[in-house]
N, C-alpha and C positions, 0 to 999 in steps of 0.2 A: 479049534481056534489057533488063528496064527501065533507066537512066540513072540513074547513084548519086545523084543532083544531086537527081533528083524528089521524094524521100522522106528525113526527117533520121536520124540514126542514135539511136541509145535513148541513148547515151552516148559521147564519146570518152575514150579513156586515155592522159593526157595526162605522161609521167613528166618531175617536173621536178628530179629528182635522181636518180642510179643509187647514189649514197654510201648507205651503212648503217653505225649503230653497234654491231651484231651479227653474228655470223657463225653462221649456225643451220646445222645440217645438211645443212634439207629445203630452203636456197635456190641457187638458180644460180648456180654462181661464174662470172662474166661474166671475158670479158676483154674487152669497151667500156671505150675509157678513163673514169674516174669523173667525172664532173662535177657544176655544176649550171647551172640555165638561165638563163640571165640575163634580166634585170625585162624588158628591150627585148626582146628575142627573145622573152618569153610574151606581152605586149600583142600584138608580133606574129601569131602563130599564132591567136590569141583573133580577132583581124579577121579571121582567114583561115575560122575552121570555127567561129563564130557561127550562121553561119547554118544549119550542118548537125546543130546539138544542140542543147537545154538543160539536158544534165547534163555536167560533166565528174567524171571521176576520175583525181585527179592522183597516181596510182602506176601502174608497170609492177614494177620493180625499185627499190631505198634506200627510203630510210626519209623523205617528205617534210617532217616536224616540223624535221630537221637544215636546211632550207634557211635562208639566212640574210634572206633578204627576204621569208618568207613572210606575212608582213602586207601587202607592196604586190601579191603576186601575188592574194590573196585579193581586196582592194580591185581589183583588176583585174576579177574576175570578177562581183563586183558589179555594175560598170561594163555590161559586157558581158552581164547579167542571163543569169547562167551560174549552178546551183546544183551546191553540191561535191559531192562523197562521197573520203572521203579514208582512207585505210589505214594504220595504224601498227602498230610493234610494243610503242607504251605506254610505252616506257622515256622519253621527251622530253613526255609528257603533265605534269606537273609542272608545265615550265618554263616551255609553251604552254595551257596550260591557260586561260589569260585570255584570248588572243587566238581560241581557235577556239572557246568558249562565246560571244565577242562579235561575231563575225563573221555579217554576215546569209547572207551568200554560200553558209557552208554548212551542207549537208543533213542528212550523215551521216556518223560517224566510227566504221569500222571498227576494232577492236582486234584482233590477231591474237595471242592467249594462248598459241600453242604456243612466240612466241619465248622466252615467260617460263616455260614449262614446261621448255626445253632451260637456264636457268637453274642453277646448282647450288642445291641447296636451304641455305638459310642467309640471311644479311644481306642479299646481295643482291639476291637473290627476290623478299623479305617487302618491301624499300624500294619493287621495283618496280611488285609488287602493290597495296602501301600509295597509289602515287602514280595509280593505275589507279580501284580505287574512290575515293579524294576526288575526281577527275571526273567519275566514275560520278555521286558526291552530286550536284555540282553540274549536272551535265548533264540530272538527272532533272526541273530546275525552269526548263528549257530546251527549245523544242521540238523539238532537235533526234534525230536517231535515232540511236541505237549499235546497233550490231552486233558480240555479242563472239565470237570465234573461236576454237576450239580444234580441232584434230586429234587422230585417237586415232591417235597410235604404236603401234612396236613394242609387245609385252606386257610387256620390260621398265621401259619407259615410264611403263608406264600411273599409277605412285602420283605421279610427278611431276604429273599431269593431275588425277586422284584428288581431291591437295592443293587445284589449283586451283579444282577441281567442290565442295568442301567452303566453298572461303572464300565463293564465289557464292550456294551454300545459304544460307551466315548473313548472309550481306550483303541478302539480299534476303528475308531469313526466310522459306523457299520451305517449306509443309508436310509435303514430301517431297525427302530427300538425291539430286542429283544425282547421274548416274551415267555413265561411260566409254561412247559408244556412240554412234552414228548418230542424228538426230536428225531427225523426220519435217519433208518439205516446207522453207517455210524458217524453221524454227529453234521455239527454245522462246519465248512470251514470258514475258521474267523481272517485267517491270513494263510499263508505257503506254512505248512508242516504243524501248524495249528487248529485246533478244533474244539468244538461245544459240542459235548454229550449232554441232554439232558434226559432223566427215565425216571419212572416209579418208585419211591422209598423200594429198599430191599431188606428184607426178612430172614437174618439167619435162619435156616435148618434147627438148628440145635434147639433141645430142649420141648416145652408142651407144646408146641404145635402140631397145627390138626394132619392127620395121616390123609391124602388126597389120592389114597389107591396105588396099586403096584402096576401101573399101563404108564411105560414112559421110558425114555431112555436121554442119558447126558456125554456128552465130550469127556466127562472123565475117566482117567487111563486108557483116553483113547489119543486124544492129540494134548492132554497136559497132565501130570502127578506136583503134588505136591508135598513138600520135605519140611518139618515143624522144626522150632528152633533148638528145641533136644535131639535130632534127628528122626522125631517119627514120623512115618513117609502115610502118608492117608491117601484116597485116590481124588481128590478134587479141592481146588481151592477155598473152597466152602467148609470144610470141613474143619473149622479153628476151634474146633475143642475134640478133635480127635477121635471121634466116635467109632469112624472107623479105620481105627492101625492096623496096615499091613506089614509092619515090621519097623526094623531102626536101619537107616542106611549106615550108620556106626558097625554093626554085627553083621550084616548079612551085604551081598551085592546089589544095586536096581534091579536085575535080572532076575536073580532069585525071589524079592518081593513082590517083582511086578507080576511073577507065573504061580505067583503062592497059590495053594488051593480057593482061599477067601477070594483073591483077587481075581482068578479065573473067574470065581461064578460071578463074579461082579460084571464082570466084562460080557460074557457071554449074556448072560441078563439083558443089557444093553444092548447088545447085537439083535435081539427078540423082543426089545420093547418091554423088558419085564424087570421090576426092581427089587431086588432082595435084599435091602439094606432098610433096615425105618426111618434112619437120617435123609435116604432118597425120597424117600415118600411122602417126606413132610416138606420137601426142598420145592419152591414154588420158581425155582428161572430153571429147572428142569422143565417146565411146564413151556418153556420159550420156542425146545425142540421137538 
């Protein structure tokens, strides 16, 4: 196997909060203690896997709008000519909304709409939506890209989704009503650097689900690694409770992690179609490749 070192990764996933101000259904209840990462400890890591990417994406698990320094992590990243892509579930868009339309650092800001769909419909909803498109407005005269995100739930679900596929329609006066349903390739474009994803509820890995065979191979450690917010580096974004750590990027180098013994056979696995991890085996968007 070639040496991780030789080639950078498309992206690392860098989580630098596991705290969230919602408790949605479809997410992992981790038992990682909660934290966030402190200003020193991301410059750190930032010197450490510079050199191995220039995209990060700072979500595994939480919600990263709640960190409370997320203006000097951004200016980090800057620093470290690192571009973002960053994940929210919109409800802290409002408050940040100044700082991540002014931030050069980042790329793109994914919305994940199904947390505002598990919403009850009411006050709540409408505020959070409300605070969703005025960045939407603003974002549009920005070069930056959004990505909004919806999952289609259960069929009980679906008019909570419905709602939301309605206000998008007029929001973007799209000649034709959006509708509940898969969504070809990646996504719809709603306007210039805008887009609707819509796909399948998702199913962490972790925990009793069912082992679906070891014939399979996934993009991790191959074009992204992921870095948890104590620094344990695991090989896929998937992996929000750590099942499988290949070390602390605090103690050791990316390099060294990435060529660890564990990690090799992981890789190599992958390169053969063959999974030797059980957290892969139970991983069903492995199944995409």
């Amino acid at each position: 196997m070639i040496p991780q070192s030789l080639k950078k990764f498309k992206k690392i996933y860098l989580e630098i909060t596991n705290r969230c101000n919602l408790s949605c259904s479809f997410c992992l209840r981790s038992g990682r203690a909660k934290s966030f990462m402190r200003t020193e400890d991301f410059r750190v890591i930032l010197g450490k896997i510079e050199a191995h990417t220039d995209h990060l994406a700072l979500h595994v698990l939480g919600e990263p709008l709640l960190h409370p320094e997320l203006d000097e992590l951004l200016a980090l990243c800057r620093e470290h000519n690192l571009k973002v892509n960053l994940t929210t579930n919109g409800t802290l868009l409002p408050q940040r909304q100044g700082l991540l339309l002014a931030s050069p650092a980042l790329r793109q800001v994914n919305i994940s709409l199904h947390g505002l769909a598990e919403l009850p419909h009411g006050p709540d909803q409408e505020i959070a939506l409300a605070g969703v498109f005025a960045f939407i407005q603003r974002a549009m005269h920005t070069p930056l890209f959004l990505s909004l995100r919806l999952w289609n739930l259960s069929a009980k679900d679906n008019g909570h989704n419905q709602r939301i596929l309605n206000r998008i329609t007029d929001f973007f006066a799209l000649p034709k009503s959006l509708d509940s349903g898969p969504t070809p390739g990646h996504g719809l474009t709603l306007a210039p650097r805008i887009f609707l994803s819509q796909n399948g509820r998702f199913t962490w890995p972790h925990g009793p689900a069912p082992d679906l065979g070891d014939k399979g191979t996934c993009r991790g450690l191959r074009d992204h690694v992921a870095i948890l917010v104590d620094g344990t580096v695991v090989p896929c974004c998937l992996d929000g409770e750590a099942d499988i750590p290949l070390g602390n990027i605090h103690e050791q180098s990316l390099d060294d992690i990435c060529n660890s013994p564990r990690a090799t056979t992981i890789r190599t696995g992958f390169s053969q179609r063959r999974l030797t991890e059980s957290l892969c085996r139970r991983c069903t968007f492995r199944q995409a490749f």
